[in-house]
C-alpha positions in Angstrom: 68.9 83.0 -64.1 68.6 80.8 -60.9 65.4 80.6 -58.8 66.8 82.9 -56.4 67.4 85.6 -58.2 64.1 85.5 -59.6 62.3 85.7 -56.5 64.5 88.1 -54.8 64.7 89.2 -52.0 63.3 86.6 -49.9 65.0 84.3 -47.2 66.9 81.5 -48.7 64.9 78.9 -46.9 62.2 79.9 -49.0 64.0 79.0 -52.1 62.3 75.5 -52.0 58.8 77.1 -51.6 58.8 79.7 -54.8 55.9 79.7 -56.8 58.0 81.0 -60.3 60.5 79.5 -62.0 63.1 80.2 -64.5 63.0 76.4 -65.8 59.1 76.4 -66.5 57.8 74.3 -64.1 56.4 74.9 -60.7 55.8 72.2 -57.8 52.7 72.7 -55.9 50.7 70.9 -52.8 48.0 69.2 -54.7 45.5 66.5 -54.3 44.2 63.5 -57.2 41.4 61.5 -56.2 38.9 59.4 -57.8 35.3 57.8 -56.7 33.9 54.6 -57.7 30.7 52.7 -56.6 30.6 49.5 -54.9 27.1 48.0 -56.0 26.4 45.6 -53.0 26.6 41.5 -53.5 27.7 42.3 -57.1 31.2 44.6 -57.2 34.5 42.4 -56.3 36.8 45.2 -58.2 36.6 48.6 -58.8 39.1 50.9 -60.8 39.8 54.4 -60.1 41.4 57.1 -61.9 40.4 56.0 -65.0 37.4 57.8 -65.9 37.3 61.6 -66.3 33.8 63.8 -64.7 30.5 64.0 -64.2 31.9 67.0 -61.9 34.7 67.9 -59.0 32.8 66.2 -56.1 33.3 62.9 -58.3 37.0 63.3 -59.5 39.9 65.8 -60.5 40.9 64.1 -63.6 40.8 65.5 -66.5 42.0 62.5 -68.7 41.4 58.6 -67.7 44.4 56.8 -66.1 46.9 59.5 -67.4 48.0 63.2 -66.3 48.4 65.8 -69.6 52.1 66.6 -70.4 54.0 68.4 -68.7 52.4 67.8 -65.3 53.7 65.1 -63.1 52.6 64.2 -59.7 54.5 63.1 -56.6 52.1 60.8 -54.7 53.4 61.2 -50.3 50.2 60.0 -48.8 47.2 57.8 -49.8 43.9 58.2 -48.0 40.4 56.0 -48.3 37.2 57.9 -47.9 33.8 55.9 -47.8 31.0 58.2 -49.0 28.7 56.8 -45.9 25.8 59.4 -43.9 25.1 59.9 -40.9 22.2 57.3 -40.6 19.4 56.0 -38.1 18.7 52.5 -38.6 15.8 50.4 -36.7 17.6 47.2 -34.5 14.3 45.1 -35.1 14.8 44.8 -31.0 17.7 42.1 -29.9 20.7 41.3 -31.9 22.8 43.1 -33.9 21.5 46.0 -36.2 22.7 46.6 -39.8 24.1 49.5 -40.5 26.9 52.0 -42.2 29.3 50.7 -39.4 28.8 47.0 -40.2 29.2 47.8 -43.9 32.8 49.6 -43.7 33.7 46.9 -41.3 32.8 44.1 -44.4 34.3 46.1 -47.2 37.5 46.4 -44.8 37.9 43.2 -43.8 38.3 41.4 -47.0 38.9 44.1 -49.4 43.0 45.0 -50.9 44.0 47.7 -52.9 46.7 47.9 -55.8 48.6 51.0 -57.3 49.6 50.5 -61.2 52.1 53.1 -62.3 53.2 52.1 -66.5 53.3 48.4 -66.4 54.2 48.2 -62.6 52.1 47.2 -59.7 52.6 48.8 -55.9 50.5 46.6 -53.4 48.4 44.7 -52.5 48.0 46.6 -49.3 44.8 46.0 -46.9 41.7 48.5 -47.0 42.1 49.2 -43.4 45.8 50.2 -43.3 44.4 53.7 -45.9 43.2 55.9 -43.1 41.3 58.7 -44.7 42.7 61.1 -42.1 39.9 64.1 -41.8 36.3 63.5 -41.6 33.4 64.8 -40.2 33.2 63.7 -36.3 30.3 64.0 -33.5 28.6 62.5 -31.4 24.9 61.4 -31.6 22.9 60.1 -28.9 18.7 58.2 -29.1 16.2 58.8 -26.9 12.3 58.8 -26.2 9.9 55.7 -27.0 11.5 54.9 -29.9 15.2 54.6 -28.7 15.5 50.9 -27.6 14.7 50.4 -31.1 17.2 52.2 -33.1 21.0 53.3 -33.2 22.8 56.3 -34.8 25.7 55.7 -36.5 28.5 56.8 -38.9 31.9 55.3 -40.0 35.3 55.8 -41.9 38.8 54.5 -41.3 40.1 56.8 -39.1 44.2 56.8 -37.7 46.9 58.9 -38.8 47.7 59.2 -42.5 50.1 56.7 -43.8 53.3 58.9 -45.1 54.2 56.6 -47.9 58.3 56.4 -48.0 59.3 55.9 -50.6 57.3 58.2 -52.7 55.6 57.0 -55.7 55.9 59.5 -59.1 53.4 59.6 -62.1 55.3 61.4 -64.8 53.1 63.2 -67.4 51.3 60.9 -70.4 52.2 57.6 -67.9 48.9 55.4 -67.6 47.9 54.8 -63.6 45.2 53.6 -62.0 44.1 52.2 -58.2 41.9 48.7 -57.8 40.2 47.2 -55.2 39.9 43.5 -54.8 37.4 41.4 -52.7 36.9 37.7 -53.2 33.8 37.8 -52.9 31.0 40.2 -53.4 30.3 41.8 -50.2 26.2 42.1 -48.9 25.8 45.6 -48.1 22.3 47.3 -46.7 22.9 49.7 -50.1 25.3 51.0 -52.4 28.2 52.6 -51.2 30.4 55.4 -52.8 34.2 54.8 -52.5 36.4 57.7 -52.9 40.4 57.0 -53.6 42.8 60.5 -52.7 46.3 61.2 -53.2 48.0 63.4 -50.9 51.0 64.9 -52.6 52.8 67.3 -55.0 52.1 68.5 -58.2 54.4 69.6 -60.8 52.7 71.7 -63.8 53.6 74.5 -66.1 54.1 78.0 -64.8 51.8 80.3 -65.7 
C-alpha cells in the first residue's frame, strides 16, 4: 500500500504532508532545545542536550545527548535564546550603566558555538550569527525624579533565522550535543540562562 492510497482522497500535493503511513514512520515539524547556565566570571563552556529534566521550560529531552530509536531528527534552523528580563537598572549618574544589554553584548562577542553529531564536529560558528528569531518586543520609556538615574532595558539576538543548508540529521541512538566556548570567563551583573533550539523535523513512530 503506498501513502496515497492510504490517505485518500486528498490532493496529491498533499502527499508530502500526510500524517499516516504505511512504512511506520511519520515526519513532523518539531522543535529540540536545551538550557544551560552561564555562572558569571566562572563558566567558559557549557554543553547542551546532554542532560534530561527538571521539566519542559528547561529541555525536551528525554535521554542525554541521544534521541530513543526509531526517532530521528532533521535539524533546518538553529536559534540562541538568552533567558534575560525585562530589567531597570540604576546608571549611578554619568557613564555607562550595566545591564542585560551589556551582558548579551559580552557573552556575544567572544563566545563560539559547536555542533557534535557521533564523533563529528559542525562549527565553530560565532554566538551572534544564531538569531533566536521570536521574542518578546516593546518598548519602555523612564520618567519622573528618578529617570536621569536609571534605564530600561532588554536584549536578545534578533535578525532572521539562519536556514541552515545543508541540513544536519541525528539518526535515533546517535550521541549529539551543542557547546559554547569563551576564552575567558565573562563578568556578568548575574547569572544568565542560555537556551539552545533546533528548528526542524522530526521523524517518530506512527501511532
Amino acid at each position: 500500500m503506498d501513502i496515497t492510497a492510504l490517505n485518500n482522497p486528498i490532493p496529491s500535493e498533499w502527499t508530502q504532508y500526510v500524517t499516516q503511513s504505511p512504512v511506520s514512520l511519520e515526519v513532523i515539524p518539531d522543535q529540540l532545545y536545551s538550557t544551560a547556565l552561564y555562572t558569571s566570571a566562572a563558566t567558559t563552556q557549557l554543553t547542551f542536550f546532554s542532560t534530561t529534566g527538571p521539566d519542559l521550560s528547561f529541555t525536551n529531552m528525554t535521554q542525554p545527548g541521544f534521541l530513543p530509536n526509531p526517532q530521528s531528527f532533521l535539524i533546518q534552523a538553529p536559534r540562541l535564546f538568552f533567558r534575560s528580563v525585562f530589567r531597570t537598572d540604576l546608571t549611578g549618574g554619568a557613564g555607562t550603566p550595566t545591564s542585560a544589554y551589556e551582558d548579551i553584548i559580552a557573552l556575544l562577542n567572544t563566545g563560539r558555538m559547536v555542533i557534535t553529531i557521533g564523533t563529528k564536529t559542525y562549527g565553530p560558528w560565532r554566538l551572534w550569527t544564531m538569531p533566536a528569531g521570536s521574542f518578546a518586543k516593546g518598548v519602555a520609556s523612564a520618567a519622573g525624579a528618578a529617570a536621569a538615574n536609571t534605564v530600561s532595558n532588554y536584549a536578545q539576538v534578533d535578525g532572521p533565522l539562519w536556514g541552515m543548508f545543508p541540513h544536519l540529521m541525528i539518526s535515533p541512538l546517535q550521541n549529539f550535543q551543542v557547546d559554547m566556548f569563551w576564552p575567558a570567563a565573562v563578568t556578568l551583573t548575574g547569572n544568565l540562562n542560555i537556551e539552545v533550539l533546533f528548528d526542524g523535523q522530526r521523524a517518530r513512530a506512527v501511532q
